[in-house]
C-alpha positions as a Markdown table, in Angstrom:
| # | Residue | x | y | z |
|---|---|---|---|---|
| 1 | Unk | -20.6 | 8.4 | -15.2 |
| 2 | Unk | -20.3 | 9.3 | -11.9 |
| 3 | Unk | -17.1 | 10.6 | -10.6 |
| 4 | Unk | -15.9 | 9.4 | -6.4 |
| 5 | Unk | -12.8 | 10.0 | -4.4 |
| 6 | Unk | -11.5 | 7.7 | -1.8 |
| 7 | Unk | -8.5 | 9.8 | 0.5 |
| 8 | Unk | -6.7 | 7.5 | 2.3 |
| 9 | Unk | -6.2 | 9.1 | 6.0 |
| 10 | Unk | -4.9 | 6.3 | 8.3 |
| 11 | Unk | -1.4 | 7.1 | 8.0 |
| 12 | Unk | 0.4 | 8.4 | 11.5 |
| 13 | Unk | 2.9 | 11.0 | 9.6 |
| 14 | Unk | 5.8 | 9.6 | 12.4 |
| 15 | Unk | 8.6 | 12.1 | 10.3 |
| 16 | Unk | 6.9 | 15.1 | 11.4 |
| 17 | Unk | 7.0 | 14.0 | 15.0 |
| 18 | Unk | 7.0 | 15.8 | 17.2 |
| 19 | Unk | 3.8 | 18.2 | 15.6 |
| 20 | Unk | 2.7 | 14.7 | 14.4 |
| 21 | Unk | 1.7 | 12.5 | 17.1 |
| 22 | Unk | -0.5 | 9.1 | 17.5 |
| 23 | Unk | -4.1 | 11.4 | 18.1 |
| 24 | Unk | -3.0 | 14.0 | 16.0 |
| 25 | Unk | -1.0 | 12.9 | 12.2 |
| 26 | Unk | 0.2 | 14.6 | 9.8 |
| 27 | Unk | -2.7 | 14.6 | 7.5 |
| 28 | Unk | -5.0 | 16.8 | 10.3 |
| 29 | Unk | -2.3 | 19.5 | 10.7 |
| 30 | Unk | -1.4 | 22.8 | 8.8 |
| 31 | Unk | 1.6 | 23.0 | 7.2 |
| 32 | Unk | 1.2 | 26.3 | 5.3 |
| 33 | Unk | 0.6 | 29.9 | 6.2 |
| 34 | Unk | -3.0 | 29.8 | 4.7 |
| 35 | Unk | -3.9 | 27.4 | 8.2 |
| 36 | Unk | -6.1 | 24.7 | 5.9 |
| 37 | Unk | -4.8 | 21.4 | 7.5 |
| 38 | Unk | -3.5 | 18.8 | 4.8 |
| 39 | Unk | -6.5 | 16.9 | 4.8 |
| 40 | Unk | -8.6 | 20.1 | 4.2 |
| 41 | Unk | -6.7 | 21.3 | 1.0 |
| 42 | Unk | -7.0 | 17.5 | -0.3 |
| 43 | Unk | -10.8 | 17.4 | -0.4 |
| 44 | Unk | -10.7 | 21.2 | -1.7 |
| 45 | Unk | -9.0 | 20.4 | -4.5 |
| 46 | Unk | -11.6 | 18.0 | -5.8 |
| 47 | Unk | -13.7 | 21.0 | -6.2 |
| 48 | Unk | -15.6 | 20.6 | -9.9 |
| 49 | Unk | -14.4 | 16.9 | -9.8 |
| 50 | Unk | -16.3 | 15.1 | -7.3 |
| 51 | Unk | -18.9 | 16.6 | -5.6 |
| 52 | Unk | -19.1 | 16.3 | -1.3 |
| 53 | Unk | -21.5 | 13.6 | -1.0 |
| 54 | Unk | -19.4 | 11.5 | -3.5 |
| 55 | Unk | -16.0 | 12.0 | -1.4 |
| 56 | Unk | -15.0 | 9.0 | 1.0 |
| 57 | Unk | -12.6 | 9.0 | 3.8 |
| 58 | Unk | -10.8 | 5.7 | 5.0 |
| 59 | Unk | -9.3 | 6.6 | 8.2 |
| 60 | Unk | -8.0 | 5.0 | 11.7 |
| 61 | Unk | -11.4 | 5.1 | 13.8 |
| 62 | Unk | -9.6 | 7.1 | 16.4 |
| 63 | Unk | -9.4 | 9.9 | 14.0 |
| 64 | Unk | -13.2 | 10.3 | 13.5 |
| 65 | Unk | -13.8 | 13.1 | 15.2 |
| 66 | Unk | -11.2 | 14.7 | 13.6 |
| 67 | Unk | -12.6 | 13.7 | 10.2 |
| 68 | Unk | -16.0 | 15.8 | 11.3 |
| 69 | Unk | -14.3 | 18.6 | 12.5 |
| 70 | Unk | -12.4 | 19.4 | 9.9 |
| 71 | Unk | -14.8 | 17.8 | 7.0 |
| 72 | Unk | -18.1 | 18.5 | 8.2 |
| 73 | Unk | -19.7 | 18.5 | 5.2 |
| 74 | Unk | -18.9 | 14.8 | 4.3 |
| 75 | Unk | -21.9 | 12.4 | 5.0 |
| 76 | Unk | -21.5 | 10.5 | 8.2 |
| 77 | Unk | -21.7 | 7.2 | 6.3 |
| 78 | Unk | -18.8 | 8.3 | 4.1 |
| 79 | Unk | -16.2 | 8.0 | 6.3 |
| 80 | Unk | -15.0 | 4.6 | 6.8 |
| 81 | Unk | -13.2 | 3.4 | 10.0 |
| 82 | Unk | -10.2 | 0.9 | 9.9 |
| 83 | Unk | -9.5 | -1.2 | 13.5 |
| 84 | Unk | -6.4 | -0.5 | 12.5 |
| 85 | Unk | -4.2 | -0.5 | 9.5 |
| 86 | Unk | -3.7 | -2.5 | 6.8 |
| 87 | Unk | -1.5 | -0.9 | 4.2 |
| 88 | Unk | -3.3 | 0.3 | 0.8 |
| 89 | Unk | -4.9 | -2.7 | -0.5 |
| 90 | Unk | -7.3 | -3.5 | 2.1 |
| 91 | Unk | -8.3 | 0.2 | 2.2 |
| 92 | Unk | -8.8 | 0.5 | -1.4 |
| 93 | Unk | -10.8 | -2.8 | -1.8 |
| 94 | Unk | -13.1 | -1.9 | 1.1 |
| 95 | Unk | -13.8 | 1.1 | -0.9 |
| 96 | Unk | -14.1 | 0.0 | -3.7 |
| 97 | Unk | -17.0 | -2.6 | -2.6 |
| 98 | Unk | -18.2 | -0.1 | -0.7 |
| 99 | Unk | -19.0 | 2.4 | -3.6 |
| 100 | Unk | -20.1 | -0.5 | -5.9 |
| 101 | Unk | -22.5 | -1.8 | -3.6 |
| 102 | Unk | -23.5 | 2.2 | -3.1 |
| 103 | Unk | -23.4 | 3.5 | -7.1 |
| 104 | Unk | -22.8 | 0.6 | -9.3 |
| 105 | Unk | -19.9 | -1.2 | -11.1 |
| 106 | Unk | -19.4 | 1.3 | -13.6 |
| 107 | Unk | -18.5 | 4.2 | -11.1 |
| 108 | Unk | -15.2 | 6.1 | -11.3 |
| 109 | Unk | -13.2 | 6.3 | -8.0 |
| 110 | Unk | -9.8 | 8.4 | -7.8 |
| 111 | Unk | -7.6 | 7.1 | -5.1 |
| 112 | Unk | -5.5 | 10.0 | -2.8 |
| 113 | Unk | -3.5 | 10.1 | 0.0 |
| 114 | Unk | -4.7 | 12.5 | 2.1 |
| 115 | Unk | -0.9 | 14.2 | 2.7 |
| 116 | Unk | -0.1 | 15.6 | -0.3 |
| 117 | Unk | 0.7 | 19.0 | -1.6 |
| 118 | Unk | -0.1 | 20.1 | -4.9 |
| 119 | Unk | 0.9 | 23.5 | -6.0 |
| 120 | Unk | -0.7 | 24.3 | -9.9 |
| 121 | Unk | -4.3 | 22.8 | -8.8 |
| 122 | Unk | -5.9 | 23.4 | -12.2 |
| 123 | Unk | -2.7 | 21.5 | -14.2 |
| 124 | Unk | -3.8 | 19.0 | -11.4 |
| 125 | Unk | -7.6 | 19.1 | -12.3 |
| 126 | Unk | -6.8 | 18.6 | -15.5 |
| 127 | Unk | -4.8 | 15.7 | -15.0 |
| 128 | Unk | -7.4 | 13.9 | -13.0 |
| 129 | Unk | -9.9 | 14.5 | -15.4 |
| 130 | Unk | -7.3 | 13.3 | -18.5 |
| 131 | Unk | -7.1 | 10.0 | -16.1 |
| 132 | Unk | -11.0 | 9.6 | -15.3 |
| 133 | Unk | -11.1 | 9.9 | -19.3 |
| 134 | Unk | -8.7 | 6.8 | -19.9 |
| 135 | Unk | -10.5 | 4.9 | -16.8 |
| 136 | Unk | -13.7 | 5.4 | -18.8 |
| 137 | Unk | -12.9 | 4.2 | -22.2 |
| 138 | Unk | -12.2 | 0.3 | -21.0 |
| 139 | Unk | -10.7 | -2.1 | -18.1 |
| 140 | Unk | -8.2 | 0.4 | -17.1 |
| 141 | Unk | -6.1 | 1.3 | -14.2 |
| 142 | Unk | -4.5 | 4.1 | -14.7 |
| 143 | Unk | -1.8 | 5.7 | -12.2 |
| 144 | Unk | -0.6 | 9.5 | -11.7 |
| 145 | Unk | 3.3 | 9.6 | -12.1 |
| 146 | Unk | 5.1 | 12.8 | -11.3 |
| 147 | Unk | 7.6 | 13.8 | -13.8 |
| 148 | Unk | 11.3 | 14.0 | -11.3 |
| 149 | Unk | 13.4 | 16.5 | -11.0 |
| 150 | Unk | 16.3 | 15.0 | -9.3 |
| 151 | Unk | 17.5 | 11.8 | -8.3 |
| 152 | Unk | 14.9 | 10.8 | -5.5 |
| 153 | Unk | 15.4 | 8.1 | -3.4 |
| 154 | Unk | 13.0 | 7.8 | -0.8 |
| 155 | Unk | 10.0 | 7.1 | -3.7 |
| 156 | Unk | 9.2 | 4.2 | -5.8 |
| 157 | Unk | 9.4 | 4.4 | -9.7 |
| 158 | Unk | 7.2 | 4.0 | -12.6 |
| 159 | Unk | 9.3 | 2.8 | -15.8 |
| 160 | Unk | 6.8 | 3.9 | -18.9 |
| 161 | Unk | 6.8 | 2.8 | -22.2 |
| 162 | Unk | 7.0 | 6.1 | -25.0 |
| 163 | Unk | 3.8 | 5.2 | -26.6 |
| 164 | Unk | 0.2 | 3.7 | -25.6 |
| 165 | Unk | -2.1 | 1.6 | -27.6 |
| 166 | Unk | -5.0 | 4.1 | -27.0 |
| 167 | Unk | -4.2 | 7.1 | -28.9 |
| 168 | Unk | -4.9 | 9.8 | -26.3 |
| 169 | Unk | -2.4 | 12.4 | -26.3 |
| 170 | Unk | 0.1 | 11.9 | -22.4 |
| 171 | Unk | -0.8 | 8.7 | -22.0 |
| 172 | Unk | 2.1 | 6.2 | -21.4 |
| 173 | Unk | 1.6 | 2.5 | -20.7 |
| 174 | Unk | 3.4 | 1.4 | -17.6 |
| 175 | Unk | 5.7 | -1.0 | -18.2 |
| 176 | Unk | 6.6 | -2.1 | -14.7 |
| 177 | Unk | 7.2 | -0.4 | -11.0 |
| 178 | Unk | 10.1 | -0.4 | -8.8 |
| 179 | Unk | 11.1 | -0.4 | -5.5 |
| 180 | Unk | 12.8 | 2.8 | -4.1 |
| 181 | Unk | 16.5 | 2.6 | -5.7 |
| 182 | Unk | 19.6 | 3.5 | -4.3 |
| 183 | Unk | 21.4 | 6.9 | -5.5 |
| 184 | Unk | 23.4 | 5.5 | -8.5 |
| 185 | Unk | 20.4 | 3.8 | -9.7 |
| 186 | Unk | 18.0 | 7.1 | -9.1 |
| 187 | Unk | 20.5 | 8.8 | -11.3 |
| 188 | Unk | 20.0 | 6.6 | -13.6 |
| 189 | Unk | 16.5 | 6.7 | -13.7 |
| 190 | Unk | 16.9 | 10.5 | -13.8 |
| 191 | Unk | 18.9 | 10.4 | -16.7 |
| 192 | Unk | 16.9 | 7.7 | -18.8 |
| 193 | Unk | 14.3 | 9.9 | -18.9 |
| 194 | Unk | 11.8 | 6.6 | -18.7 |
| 195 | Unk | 10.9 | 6.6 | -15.3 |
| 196 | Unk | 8.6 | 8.8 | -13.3 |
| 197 | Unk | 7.9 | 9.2 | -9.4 |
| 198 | Unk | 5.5 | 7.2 | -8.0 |
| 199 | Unk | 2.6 | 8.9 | -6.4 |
| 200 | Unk | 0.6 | 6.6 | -5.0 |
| 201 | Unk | -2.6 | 8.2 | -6.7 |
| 202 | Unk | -5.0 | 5.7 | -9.2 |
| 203 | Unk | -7.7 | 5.8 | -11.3 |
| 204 | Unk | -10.0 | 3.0 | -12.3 |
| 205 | Unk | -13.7 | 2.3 | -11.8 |
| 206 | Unk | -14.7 | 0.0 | -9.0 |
| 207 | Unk | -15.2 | -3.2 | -11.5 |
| 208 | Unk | -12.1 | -2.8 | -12.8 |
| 209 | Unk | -10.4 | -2.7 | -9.2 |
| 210 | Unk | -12.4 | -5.4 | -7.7 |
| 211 | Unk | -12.0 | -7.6 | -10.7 |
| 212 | Unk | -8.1 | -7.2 | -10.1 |
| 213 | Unk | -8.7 | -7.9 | -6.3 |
| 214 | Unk | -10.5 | -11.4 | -6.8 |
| 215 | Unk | -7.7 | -12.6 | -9.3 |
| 216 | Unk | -4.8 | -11.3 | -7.2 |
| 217 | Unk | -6.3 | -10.9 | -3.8 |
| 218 | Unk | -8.9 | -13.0 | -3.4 |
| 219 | Unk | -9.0 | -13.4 | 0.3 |
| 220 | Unk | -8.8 | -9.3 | 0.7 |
| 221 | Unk | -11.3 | -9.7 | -2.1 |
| 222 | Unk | -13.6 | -11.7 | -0.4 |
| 223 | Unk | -13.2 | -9.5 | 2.9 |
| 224 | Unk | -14.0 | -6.3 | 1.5 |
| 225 | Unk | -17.2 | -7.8 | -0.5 |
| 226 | Unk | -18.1 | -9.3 | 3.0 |
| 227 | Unk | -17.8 | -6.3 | 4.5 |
| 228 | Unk | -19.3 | -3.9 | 2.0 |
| 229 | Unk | -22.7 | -5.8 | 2.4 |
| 230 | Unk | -23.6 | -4.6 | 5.5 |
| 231 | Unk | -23.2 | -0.8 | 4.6 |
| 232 | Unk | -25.8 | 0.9 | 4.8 |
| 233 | Unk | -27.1 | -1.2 | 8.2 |
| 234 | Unk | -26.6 | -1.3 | 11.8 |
| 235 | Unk | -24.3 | -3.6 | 12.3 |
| 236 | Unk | -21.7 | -2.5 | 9.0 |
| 237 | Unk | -18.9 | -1.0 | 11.6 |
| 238 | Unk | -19.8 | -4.1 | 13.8 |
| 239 | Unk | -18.9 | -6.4 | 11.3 |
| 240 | Unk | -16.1 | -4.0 | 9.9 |
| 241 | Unk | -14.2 | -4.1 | 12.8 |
| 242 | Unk | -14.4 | -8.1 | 13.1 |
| 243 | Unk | -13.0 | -8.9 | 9.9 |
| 244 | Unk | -11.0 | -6.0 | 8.6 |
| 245 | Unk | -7.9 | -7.2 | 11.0 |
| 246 | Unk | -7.7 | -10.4 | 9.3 |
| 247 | Unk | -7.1 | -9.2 | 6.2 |
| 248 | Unk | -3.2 | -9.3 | 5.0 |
| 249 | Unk | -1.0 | -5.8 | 4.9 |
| 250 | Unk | 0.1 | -5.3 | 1.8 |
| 251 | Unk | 0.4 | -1.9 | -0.6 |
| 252 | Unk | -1.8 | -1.9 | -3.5 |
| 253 | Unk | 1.7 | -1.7 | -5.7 |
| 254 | Unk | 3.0 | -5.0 | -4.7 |
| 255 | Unk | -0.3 | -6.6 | -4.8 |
| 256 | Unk | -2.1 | -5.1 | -7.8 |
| 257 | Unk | -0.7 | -2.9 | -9.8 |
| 258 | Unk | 3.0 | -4.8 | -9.9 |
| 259 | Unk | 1.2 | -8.2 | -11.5 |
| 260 | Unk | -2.1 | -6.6 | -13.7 |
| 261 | Unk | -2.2 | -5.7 | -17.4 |
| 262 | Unk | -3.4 | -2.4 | -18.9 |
| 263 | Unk | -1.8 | 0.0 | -16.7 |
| 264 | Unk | -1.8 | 3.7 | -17.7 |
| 265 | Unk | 0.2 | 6.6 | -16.4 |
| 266 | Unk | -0.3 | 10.2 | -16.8 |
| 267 | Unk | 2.9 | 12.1 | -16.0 |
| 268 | Unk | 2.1 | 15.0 | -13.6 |
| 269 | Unk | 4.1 | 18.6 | -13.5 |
| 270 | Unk | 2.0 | 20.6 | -11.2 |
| 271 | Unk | 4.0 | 20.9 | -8.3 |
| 272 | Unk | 3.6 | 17.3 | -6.4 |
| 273 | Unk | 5.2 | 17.4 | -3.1 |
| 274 | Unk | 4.6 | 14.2 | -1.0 |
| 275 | Unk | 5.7 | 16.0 | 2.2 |
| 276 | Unk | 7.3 | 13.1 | 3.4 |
| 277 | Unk | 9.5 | 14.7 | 6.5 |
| 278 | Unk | 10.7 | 18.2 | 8.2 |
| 279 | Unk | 12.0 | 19.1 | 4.4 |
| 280 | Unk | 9.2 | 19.7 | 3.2 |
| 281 | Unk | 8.6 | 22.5 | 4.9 |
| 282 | Unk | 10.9 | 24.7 | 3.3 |
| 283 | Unk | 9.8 | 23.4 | -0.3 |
| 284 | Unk | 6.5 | 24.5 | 0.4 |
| 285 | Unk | 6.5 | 28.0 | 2.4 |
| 286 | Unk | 8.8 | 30.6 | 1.7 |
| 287 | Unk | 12.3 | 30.9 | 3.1 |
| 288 | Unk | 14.1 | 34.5 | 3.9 |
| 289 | Unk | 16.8 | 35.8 | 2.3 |
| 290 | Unk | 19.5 | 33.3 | 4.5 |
| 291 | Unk | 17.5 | 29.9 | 3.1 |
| 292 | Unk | 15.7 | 29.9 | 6.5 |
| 293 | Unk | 11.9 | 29.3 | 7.2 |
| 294 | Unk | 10.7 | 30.6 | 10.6 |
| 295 | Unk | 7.6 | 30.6 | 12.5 |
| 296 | Unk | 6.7 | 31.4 | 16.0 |
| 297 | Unk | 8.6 | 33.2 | 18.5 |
| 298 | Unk | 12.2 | 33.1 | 17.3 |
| 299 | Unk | 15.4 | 34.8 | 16.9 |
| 300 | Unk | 18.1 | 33.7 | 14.5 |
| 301 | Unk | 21.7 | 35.2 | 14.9 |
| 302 | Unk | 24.6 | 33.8 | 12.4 |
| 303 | Unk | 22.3 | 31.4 | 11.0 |
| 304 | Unk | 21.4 | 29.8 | 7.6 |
| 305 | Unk | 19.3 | 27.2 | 5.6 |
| 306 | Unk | 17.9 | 26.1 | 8.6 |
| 307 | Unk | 13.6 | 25.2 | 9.7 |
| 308 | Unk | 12.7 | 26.8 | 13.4 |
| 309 | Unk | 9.1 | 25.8 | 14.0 |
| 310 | Unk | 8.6 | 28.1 | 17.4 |
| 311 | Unk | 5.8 | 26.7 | 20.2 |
| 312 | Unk | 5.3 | 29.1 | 23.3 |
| 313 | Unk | 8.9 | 29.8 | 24.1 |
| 314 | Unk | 11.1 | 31.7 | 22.5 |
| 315 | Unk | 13.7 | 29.7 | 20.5 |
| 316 | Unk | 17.3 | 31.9 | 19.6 |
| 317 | Unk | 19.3 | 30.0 | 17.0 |
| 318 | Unk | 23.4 | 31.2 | 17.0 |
| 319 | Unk | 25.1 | 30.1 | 14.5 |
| 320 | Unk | 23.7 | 27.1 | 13.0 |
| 321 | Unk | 23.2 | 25.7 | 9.3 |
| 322 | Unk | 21.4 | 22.9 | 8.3 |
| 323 | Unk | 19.3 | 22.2 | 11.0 |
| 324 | Unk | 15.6 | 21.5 | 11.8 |
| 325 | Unk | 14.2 | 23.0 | 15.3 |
| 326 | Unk | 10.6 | 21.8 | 16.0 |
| 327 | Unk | 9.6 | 23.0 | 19.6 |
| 328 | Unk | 6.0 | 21.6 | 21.3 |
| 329 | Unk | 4.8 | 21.8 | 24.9 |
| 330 | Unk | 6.0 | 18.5 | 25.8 |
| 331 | Unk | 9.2 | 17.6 | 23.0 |
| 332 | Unk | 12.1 | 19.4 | 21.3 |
| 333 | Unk | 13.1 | 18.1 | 17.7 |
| 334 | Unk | 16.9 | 19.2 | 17.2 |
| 335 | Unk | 18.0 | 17.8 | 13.9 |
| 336 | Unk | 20.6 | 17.5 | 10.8 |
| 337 | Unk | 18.7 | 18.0 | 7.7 |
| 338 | Unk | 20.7 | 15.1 | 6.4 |
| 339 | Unk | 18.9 | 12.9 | 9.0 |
| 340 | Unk | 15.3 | 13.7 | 8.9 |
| 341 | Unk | 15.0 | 10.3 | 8.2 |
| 342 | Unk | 16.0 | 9.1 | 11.6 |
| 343 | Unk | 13.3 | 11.3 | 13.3 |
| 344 | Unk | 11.3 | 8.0 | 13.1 |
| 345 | Unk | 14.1 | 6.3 | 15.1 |
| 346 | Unk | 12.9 | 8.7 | 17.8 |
| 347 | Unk | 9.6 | 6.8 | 18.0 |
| 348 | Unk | 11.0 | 3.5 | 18.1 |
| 349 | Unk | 13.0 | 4.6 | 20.8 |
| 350 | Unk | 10.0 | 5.7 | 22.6 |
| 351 | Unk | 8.4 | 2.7 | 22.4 |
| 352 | Unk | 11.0 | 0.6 | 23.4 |
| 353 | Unk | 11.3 | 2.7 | 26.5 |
| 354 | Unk | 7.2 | 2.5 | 27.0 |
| 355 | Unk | 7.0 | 6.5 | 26.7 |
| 356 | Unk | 3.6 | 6.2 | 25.4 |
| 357 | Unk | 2.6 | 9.9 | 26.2 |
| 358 | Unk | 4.9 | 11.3 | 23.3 |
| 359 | Unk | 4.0 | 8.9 | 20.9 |
């Protein structure tokens, strides 16, 4: 059975601003000392899974030269360009429809964000391939849940039952998601030991998708089917960019997965990290001896557990803890670790004030 991959790229990263910016996201920067932009190490890793020619992209259609540049090797007609964004459903049913009309009904697609860090990649491998095999056997969806390790909450859960009906070793049927919790009830969670993070990673073949699109979203359904019949032809991005906007925004959580029967998950320990704001950085590059991670021109004097991302100037930190420092040509970022989720307040506040050049 052939295996695809849909990575979902549309995303605009607005927690890493200011690296992250409208014409240049999070998913098409480098994070890591090893240079490979997000993006690049999410394709890499499907290495033995899917092969190149079987890998799509769904992406804002500003970013397409970015998707060339940095994933040259995927075929032109592979990357699929949103008018704009729609949330996870639309995305994924577009692809689906896409790949069904290209391979068939019976074709396995994994669905990925494009942001992600993963740092055991073979424990991942293997979990992909331990989903593809539970896709396979029936009318599955099957999602990746990441086993937590603290009280999280800034993700959504998975609540798992202890057994399956299939009698595959790991395999846990989902009793239901929820929302992202409030600390008391994250602890909870946490100490339940019934509940895993939500990934936002799926398994299924393209029947078993689009069969759950038409009963629970049948206009976004209808759309993508509408749609996926002009790939392939002249007119397909034509006609994509016509209708795609009138589709509804809504997450593929709230309207699939949330209201279908014969959900999987797979719990995941290989090192997940969502990189979801400035935090991540020190999770996923080492930090000196003081807790603090530094690149670029810098100078630290009295200070501790702190992230100095350095542009062209020198930056000299005296006597700070727990703060983020992100310098660019155009924008300083000066913030409490304990509010790096403001840091998308910043672009609200440039919008409000029309400062379009630092979006």
């Amino acid at each position: 059975m052939r295996i695809t991959a849909v990575i979902m790229a549309g995303g605009k990263g607005e927690r890493f601003w200011p690296r992250s910016r409208t014409h240049l996201p999070k998913q098409f920067l480098s994070l890591t000392a090893d240079r490979e932009t997000m993006i690049q190490k999410t394709v890499g890793r499907l290495k033995g899974i899917a092969e190149p020619e079987d890998i799509f992209i769904v992406t804002n259609k500003m970013y397409a030269d970015l998707v060339s540049e940095q994933l040259p090797f995927i075929p032109k007609e592979n990357v699929l360009l949103e008018p704009c964004g729609r949330n996870t459903a639309p995305c994924i049913a577009l692809a689906a429809a896409v790949i069904e009309k290209k391979y068939g009904e019976e074709t396995i697609m994994l669905v990925l964000p494009s942001d992600h860090l993963i740092r055991y990649e073979e424990m991942y491998a293997d979990t992909l391939r331990q989903a593809v095999a539970v896709a396979e056997s029936g009318q599955r969806l099957v999602t990746i849940g990441i086993t937590p390790a603290y009280p999280e909450t800034g993700y959504g859960y998975i609540q798992f039952g202890r057994d399956s009906d299939l009698g595959m070793h790991g395999v846990y049927k989902v009793k239901r998601f929820v929302e992202k919790p409030d600390i008391d009830t994250a602890k909870e969670y946490l100490a339940s030991r019934k509940y895993l993070w939500n990934s936002g990673m799926f398994v299924w073949k393209t029947g078993t998708i689009l069969e759950n699109m038409e009963k629970f979203m049948p206009e976004v359904y209808s759309t993508a089917c509408n749609i996926a019949e002009h790939f392939g032809q002249e007119d397909f991005e034509a006609v994509l960019s016509e209708k795609y906007e009138n589709m509804p925004s809504e997450s593929v959580d709230f309207g699939i997965m949330e209201k279908a029967d014969e959900i999987y998950t797979i719990p995941g320990s290989f090192g997940w990290d969502d990189v979801g704001n400035w935090l991540a950085v020190e999770r996923i590059n080492s930090t000196n001896d003081l807790g603090n991670y530094v690149e670029g021109d810098v100078i630290t004097i009295g200070t501790e557990h702190s992230t100095i991302c350095g542009g062209k100037r020198l930056i000299a930190a005296v006597g700070i803890e727990n703060i983020i420092v992100v310098d660019t040509d155009d924008a300083i970022l000066i913030c409490a670790k304990d509010h790096t989720q403001d840091v998308k307040k910043v672009i609200e506040n440039l919008k409000i004030c029309n400062r379009a050049a630092l979006l």
